[in-house]
N, CA, C and O atoms as a printed pandas DataFrame, in Angstrom:
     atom_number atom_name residue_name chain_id  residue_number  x_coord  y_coord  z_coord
0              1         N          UNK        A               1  -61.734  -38.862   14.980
1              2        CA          UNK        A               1  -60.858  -38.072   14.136
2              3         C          UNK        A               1  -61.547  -36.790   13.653
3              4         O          UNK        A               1  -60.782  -35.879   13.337
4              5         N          UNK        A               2  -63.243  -36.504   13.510
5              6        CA          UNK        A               2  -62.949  -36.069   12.723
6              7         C          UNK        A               2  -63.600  -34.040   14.340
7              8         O          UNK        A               2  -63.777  -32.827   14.231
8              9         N          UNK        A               3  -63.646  -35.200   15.536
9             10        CA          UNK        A               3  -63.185  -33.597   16.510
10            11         C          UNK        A               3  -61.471  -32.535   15.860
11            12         O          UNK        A               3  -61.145  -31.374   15.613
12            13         N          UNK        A               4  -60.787  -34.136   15.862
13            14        CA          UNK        A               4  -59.140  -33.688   15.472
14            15         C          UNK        A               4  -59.008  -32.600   14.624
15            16         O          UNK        A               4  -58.580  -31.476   14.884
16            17         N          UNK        A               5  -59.661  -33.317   12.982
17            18        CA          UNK        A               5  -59.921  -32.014   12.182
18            19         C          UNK        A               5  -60.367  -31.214   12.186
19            20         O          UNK        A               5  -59.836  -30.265   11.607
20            21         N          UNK        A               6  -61.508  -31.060   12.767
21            22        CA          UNK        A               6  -62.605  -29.836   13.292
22            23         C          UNK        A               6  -61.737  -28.670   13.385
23            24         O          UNK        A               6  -61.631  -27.720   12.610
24            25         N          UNK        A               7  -60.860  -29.033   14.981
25            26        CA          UNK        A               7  -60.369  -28.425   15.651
26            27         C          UNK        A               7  -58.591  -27.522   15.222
27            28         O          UNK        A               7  -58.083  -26.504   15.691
28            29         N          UNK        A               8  -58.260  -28.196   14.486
29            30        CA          UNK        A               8  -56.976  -27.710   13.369
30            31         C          UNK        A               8  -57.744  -27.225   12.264
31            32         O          UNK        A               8  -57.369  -26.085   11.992
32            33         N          UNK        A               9  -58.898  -27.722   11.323
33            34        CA          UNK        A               9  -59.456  -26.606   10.276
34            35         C          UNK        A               9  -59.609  -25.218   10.755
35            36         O          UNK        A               9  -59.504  -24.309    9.931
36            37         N          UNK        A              10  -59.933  -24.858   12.458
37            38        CA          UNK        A              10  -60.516  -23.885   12.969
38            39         C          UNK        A              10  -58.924  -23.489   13.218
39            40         O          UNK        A              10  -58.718  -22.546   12.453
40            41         N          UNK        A              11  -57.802  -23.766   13.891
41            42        CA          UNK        A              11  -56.479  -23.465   14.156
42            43         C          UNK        A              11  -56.194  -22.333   13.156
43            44         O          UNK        A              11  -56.161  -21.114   13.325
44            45         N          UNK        A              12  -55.908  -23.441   11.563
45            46        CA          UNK        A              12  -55.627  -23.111   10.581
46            47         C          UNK        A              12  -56.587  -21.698    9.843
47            48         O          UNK        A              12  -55.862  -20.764    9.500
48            49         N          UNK        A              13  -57.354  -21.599    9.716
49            50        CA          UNK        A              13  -58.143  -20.464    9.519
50            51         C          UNK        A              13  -58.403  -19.603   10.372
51            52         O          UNK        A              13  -59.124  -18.680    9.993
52            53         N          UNK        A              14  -58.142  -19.599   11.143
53            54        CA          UNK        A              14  -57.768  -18.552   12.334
54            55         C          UNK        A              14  -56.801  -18.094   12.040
55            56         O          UNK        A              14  -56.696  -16.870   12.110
56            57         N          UNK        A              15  -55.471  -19.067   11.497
57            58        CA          UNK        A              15  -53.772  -18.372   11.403
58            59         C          UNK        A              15  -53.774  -17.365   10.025
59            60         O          UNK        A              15  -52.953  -16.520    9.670
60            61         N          UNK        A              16  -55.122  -17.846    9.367
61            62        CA          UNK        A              16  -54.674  -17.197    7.874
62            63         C          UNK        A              16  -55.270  -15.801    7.913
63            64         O          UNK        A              16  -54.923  -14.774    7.330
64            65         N          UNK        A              17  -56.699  -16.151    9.132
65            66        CA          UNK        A              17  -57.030  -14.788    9.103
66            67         C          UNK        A              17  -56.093  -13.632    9.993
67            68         O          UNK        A              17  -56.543  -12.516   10.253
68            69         N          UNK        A              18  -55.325  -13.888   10.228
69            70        CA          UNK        A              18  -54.582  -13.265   11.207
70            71         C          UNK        A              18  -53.502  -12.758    9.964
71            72         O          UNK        A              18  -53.341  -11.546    9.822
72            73         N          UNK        A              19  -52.944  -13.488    9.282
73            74        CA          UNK        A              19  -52.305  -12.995    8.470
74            75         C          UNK        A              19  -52.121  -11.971    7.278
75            76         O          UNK        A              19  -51.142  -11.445    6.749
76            77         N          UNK        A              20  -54.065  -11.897    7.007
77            78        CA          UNK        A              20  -55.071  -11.287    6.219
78            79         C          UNK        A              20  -55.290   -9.917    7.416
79            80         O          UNK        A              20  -56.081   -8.988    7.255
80            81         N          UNK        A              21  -54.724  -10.031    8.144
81            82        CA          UNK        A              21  -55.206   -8.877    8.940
82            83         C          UNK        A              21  -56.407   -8.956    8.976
83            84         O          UNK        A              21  -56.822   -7.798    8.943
84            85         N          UNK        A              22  -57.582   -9.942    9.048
85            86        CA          UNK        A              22  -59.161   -9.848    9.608
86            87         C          UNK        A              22  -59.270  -10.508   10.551
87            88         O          UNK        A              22  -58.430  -11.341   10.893
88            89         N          UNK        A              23  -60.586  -10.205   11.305
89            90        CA          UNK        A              23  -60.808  -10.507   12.347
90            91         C          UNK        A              23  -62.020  -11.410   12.149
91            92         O          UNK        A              23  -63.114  -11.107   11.673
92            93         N          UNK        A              24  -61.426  -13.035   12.795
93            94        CA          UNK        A              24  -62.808  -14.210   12.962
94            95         C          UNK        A              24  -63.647  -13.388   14.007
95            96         O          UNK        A              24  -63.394  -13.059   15.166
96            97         N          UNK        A              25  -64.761  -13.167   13.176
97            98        CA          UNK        A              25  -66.502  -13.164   14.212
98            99         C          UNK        A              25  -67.416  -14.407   14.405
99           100         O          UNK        A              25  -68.442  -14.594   15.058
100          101         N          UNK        A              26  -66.843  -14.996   13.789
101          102        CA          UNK        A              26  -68.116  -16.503   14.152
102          103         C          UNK        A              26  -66.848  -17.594   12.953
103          104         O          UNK        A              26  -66.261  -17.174   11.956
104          105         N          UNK        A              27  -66.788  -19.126   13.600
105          106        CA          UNK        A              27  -66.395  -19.879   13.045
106          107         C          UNK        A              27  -66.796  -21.288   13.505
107          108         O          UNK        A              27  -66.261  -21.747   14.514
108          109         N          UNK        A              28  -67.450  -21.800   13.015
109          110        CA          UNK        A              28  -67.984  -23.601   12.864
110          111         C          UNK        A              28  -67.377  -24.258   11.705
111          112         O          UNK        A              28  -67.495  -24.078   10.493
112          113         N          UNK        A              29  -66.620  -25.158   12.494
113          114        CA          UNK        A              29  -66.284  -26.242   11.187
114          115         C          UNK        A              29  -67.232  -27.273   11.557
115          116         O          UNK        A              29  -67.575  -27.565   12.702
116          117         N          UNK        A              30  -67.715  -27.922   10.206
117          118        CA          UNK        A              30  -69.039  -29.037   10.900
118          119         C          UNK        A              30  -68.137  -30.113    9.942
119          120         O          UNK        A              30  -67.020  -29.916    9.463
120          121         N          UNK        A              31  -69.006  -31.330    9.823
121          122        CA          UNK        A              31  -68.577  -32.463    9.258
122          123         C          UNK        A              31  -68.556  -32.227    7.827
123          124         O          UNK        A              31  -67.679  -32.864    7.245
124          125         N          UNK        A              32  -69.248  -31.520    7.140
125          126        CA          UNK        A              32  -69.731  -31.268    5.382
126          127         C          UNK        A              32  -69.325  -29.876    5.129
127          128         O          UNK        A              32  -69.101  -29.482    3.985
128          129         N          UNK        A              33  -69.185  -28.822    6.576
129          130        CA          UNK        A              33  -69.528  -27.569    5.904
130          131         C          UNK        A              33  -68.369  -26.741    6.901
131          132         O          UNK        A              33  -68.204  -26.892    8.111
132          133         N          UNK        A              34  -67.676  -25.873    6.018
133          134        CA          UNK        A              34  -67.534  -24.781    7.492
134          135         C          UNK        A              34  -67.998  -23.210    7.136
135          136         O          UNK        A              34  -68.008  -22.830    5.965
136          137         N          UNK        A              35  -68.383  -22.324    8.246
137          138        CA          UNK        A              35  -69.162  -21.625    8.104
138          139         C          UNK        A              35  -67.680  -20.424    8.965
139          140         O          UNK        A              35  -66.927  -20.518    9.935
140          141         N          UNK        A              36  -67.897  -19.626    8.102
141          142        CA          UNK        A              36  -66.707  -18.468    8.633
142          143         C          UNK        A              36  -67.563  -16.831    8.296
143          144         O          UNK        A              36  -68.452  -16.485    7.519
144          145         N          UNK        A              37  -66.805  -16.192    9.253
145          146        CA          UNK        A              37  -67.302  -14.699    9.398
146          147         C          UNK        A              37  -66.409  -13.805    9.870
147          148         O          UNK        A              37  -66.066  -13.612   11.037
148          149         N          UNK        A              38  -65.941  -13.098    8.553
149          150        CA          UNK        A              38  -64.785  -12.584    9.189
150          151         C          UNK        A              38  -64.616  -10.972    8.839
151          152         O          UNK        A              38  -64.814  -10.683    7.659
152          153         N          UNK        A              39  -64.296   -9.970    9.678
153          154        CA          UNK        A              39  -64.226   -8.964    9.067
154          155         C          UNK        A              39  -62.409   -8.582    8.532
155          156         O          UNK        A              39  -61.373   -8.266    9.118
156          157         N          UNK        A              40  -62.748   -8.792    7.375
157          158        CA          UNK        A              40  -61.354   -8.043    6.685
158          159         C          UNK        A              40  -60.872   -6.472    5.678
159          160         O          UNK        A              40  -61.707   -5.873    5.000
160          161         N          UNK        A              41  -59.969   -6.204    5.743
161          162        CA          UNK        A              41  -60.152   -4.970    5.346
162          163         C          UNK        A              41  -60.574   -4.796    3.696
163          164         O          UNK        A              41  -60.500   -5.638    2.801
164          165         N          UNK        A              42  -60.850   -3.967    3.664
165          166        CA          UNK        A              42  -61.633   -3.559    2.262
166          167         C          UNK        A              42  -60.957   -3.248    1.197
167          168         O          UNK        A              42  -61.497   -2.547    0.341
168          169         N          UNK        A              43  -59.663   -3.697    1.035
169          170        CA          UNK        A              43  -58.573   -3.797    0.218
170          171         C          UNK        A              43  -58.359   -4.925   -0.634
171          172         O          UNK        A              43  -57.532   -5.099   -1.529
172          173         N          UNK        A              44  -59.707   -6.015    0.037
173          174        CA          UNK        A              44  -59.744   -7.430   -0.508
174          175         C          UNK        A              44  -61.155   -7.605   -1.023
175          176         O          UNK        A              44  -62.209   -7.223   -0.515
176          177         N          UNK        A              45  -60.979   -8.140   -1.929
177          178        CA          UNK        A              45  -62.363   -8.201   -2.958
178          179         C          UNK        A              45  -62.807  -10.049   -1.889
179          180         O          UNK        A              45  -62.015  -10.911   -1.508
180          181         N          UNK        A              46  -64.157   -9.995   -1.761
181          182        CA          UNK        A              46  -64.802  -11.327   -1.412
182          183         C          UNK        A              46  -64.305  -12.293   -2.091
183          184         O          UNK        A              46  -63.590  -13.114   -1.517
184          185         N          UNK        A              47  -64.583  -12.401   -3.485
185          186        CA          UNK        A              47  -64.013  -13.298   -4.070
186          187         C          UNK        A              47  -62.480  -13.448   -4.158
187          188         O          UNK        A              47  -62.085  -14.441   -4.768
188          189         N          UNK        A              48  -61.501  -12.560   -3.610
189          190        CA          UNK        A              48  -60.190  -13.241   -3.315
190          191         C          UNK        A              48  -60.373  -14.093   -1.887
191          192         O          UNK        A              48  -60.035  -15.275   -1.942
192          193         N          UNK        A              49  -60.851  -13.615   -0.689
193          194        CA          UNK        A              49  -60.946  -14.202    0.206
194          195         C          UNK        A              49  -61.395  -15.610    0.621
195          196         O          UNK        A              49  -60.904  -16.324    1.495
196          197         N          UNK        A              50  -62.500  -15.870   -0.246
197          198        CA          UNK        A              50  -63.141  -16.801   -0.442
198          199         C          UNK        A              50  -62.030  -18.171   -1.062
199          200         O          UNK        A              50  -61.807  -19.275   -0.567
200          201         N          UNK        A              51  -61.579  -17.623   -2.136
201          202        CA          UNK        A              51  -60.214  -18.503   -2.922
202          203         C          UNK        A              51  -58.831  -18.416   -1.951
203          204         O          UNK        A              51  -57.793  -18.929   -2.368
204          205         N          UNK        A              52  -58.865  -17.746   -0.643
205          206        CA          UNK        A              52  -57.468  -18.315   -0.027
206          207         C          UNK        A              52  -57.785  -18.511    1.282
207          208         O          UNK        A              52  -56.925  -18.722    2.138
208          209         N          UNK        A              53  -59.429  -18.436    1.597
209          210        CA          UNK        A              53  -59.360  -19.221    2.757
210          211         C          UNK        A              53  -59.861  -21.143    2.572
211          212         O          UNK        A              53  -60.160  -22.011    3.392
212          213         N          UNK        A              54  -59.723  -21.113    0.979
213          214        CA          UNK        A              54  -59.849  -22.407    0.782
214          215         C          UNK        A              54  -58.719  -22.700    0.447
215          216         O          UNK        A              54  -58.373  -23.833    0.781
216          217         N          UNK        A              55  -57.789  -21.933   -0.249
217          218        CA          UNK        A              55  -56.625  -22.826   -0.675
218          219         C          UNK        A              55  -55.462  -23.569    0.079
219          220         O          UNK        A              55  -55.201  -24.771    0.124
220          221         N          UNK        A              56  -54.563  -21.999    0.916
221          222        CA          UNK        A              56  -53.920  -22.830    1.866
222          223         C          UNK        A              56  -54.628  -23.613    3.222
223          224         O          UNK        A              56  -53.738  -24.150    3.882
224          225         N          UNK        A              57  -55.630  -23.766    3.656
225          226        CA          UNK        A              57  -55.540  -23.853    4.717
226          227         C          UNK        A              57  -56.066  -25.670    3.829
227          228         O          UNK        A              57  -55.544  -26.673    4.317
228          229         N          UNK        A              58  -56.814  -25.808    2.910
229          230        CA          UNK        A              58  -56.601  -27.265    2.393
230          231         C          UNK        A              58  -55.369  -28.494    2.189
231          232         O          UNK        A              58  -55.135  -29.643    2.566
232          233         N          UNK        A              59  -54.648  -27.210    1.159
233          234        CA          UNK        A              59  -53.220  -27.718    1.725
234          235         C          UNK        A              59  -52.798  -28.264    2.655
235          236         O          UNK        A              59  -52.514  -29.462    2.631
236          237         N          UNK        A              60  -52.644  -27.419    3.814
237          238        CA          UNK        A              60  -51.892  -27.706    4.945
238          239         C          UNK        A              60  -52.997  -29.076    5.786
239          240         O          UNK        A              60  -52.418  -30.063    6.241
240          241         N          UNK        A              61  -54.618  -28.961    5.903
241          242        CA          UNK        A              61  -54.925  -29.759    6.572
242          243         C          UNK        A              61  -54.676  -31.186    5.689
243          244         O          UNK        A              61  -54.566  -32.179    6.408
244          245         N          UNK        A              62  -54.581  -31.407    4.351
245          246        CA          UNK        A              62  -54.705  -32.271    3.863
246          247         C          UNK        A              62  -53.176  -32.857    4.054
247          248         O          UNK        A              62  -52.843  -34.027    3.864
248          249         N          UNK        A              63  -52.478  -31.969    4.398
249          250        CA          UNK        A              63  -50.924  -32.524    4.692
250          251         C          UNK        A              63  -50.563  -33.021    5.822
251          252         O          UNK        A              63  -49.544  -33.700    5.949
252          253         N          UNK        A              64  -51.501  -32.685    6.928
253          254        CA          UNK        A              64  -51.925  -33.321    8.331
254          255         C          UNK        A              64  -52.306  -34.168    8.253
255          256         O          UNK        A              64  -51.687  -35.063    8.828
256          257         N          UNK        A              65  -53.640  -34.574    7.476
257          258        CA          UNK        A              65  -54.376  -35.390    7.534
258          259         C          UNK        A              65  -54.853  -36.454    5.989
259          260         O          UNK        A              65  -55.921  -36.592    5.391
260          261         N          UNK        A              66  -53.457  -37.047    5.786
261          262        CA          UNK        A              66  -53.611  -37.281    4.548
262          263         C          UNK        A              66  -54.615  -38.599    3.664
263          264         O          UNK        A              66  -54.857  -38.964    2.514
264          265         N          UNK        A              67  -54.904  -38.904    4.877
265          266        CA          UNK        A              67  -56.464  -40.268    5.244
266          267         C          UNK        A              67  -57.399  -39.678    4.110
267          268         O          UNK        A              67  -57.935  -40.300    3.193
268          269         N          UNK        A              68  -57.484  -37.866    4.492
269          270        CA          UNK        A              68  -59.279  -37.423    3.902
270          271         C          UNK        A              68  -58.993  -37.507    2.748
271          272         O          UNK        A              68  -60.051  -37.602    2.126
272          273         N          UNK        A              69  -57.863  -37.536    1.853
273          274        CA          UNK        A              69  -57.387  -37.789    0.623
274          275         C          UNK        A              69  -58.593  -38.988   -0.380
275          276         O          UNK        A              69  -58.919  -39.043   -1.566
276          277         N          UNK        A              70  -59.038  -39.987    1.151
277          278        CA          UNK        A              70  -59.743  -41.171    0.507
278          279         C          UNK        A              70  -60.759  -40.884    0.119
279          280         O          UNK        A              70  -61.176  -41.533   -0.841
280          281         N          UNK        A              71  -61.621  -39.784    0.686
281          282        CA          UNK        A              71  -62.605  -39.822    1.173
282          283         C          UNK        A              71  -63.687  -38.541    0.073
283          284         O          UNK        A              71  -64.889  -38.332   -0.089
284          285         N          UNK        A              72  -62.071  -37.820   -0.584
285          286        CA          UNK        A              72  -62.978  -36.766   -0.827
286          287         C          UNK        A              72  -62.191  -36.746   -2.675
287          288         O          UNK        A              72  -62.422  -35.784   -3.408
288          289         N          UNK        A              73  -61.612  -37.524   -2.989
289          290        CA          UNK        A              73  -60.991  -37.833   -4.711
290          291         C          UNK        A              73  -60.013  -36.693   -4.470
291          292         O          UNK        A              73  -59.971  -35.940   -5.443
292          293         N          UNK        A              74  -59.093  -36.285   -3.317
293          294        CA          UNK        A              74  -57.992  -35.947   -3.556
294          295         C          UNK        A              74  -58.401  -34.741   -3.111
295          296         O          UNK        A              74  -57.686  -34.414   -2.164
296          297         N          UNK        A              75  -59.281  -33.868   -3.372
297          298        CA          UNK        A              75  -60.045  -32.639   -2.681
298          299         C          UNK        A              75  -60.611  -32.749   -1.372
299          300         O          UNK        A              75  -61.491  -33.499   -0.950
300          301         N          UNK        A              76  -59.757  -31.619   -0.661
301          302        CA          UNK        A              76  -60.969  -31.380    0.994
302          303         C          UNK        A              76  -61.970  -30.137    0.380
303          304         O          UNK        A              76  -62.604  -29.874    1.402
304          305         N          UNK        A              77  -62.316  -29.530   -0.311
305          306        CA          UNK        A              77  -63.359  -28.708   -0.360
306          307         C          UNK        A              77  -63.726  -28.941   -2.057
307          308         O          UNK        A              77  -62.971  -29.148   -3.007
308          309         N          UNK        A              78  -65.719  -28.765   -1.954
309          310        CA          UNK        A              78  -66.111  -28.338   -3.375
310          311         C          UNK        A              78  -65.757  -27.129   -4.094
311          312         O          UNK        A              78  -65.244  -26.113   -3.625
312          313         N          UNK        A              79  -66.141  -27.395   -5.446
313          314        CA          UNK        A              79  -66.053  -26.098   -6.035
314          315         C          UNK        A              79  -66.417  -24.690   -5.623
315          316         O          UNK        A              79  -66.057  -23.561   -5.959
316          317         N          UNK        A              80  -67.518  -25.353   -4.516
317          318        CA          UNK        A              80  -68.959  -24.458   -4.651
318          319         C          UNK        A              80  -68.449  -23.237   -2.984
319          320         O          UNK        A              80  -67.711  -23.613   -2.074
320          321         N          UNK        A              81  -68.928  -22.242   -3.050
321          322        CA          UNK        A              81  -69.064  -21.700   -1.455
322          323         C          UNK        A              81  -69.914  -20.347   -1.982
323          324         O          UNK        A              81  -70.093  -19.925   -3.125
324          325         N          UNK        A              82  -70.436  -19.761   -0.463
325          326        CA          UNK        A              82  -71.170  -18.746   -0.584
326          327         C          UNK        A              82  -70.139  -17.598    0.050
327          328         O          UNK        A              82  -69.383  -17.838    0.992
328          329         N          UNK        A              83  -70.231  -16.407   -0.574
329          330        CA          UNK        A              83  -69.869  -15.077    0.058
330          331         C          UNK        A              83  -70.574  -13.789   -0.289
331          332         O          UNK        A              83  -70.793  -13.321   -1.406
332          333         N          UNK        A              84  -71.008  -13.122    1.376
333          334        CA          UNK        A              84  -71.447  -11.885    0.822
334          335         C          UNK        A              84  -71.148  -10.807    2.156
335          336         O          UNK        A              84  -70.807  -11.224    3.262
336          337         N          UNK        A              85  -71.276   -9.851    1.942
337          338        CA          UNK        A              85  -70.942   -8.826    2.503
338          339         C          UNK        A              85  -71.675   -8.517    3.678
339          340         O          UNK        A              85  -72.852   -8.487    3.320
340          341         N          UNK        A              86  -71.607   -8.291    4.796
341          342        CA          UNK        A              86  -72.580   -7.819    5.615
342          343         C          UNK        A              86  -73.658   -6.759    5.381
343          344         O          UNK        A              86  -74.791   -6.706    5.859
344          345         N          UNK        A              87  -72.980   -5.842    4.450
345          346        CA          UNK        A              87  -74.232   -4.510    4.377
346          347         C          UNK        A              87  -75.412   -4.093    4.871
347          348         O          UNK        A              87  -75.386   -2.907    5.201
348          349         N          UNK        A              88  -76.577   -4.719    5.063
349          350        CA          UNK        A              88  -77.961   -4.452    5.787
350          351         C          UNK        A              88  -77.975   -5.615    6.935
351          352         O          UNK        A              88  -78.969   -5.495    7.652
352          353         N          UNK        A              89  -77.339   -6.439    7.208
353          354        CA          UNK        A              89  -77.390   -7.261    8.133
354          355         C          UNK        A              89  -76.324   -6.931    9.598
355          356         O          UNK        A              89  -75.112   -6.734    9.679
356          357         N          UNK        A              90  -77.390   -6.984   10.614
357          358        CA          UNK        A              90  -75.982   -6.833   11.604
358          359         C          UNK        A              90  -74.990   -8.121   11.888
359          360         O          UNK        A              90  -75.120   -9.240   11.391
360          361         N          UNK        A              91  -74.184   -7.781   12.614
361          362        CA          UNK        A              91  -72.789   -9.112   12.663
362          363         C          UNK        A              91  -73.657   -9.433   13.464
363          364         O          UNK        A              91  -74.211  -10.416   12.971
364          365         N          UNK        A              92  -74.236   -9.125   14.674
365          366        CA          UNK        A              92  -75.148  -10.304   16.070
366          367         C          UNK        A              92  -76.155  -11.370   15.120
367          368         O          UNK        A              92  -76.541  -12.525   15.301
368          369         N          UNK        A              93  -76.351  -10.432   14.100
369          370        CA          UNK        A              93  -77.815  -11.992   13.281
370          371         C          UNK        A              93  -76.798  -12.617   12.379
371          372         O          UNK        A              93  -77.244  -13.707   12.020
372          373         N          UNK        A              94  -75.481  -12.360   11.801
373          374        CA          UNK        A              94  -74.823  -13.052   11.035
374          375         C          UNK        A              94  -74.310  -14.282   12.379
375          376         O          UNK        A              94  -74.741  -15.435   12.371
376          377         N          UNK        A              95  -73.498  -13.842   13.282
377          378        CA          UNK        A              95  -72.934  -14.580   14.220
378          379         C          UNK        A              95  -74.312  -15.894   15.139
379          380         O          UNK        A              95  -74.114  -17.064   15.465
380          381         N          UNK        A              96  -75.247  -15.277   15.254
381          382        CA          UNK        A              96  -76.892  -15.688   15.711
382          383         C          UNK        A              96  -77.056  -17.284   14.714
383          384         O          UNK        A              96  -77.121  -18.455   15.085
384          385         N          UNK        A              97  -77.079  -16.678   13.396
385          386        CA          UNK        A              97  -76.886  -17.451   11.869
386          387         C          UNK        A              97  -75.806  -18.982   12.220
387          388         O          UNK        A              97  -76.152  -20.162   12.191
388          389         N          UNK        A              98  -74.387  -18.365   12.549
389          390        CA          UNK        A              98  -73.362  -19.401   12.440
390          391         C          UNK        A              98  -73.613  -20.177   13.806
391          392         O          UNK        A              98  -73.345  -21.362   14.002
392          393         N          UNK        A              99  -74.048  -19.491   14.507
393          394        CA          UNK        A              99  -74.091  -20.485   16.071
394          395         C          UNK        A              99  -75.348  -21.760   15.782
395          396         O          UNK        A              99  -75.074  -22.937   16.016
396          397         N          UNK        A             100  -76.551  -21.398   15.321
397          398        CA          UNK        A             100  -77.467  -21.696   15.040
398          399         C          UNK        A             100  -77.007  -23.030   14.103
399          400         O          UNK        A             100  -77.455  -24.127   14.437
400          401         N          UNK        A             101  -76.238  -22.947   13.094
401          402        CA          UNK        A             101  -76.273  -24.347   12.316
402          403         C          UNK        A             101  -76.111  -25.851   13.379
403          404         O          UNK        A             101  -76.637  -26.867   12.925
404          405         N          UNK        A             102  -75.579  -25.930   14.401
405          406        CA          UNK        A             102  -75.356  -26.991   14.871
406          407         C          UNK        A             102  -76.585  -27.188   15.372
407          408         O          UNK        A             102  -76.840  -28.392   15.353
408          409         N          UNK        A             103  -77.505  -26.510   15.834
409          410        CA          UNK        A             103  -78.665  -26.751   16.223
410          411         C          UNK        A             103  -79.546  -27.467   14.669
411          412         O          UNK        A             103  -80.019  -28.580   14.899
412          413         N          UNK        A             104  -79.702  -27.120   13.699
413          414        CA          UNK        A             104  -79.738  -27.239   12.704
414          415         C          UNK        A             104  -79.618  -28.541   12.100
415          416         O          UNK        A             104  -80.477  -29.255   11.583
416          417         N          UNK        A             105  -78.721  -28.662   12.222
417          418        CA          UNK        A             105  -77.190  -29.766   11.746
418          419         C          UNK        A             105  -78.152  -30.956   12.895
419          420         O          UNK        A             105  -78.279  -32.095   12.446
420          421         N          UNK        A             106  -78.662  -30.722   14.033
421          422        CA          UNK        A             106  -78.701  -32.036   14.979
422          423         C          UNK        A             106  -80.357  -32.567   14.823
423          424         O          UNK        A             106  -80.897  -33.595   15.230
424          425         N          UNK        A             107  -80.951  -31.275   13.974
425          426        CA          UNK        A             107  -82.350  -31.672   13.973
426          427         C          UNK        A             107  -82.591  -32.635   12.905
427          428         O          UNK        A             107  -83.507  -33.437   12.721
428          429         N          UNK        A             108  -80.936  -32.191   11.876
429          430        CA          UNK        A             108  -81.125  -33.001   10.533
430          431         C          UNK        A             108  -81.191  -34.611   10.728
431          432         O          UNK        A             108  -82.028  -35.332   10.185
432          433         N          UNK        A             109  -80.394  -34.948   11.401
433          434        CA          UNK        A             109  -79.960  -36.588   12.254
434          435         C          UNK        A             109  -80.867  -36.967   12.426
435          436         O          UNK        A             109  -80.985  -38.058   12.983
């Protein structure tokens, strides 16, 4: 199940960024974490982005998948997430960055 979700968390945040008018540059959904990179236009403050690429797309997977309900006290995501701007970093070491966690992720095991 949880390829199933993987693979619709990534659907679903793909549809929203499309709707946001930005463009996914790197996207991993892992088992604990998902890791997104997206360029959107500059009309949107980080911290809105951050609050609606968690909100609907929770919604909707949790309405798919209403099992993770058990698993997580009614919440699919923490409080917590990171956002920051690209500015001195290029997108190849940000994207380098997101490819890299599964490697990461398998050394942890």
């Amino acid at each position: 199940m949880i390829g199933e979700v993987a693979e619709y968390t990534k659907e679903v945040l793909k549809s929203i960024a499309e709707e946001l008018d930005c463009e996914v540059s790197a996207l991993e959904a892992m088992q604990d974490r998902i890791h997104l990179f997206v360029n959107c236009p500059p009309r949107y403050a980080p911290s809105y982005l951050a609050n609606y690429f968690k909100g609907e797309p929770a919604r909707l997977i949790l309405k798919k998948f209403p099992e993770l309900r058990e698993y997580s006290n009614g919440k699919l995501w923490t409080g917590s997430h990171f956002v920051s701007t690209a500015g001195n970093v290029s997108s190849e070491t940000i994207k380098k960055y997101i490819e890299g966690q599964w490697v990461k992720e398998s050394e942890e095991d």
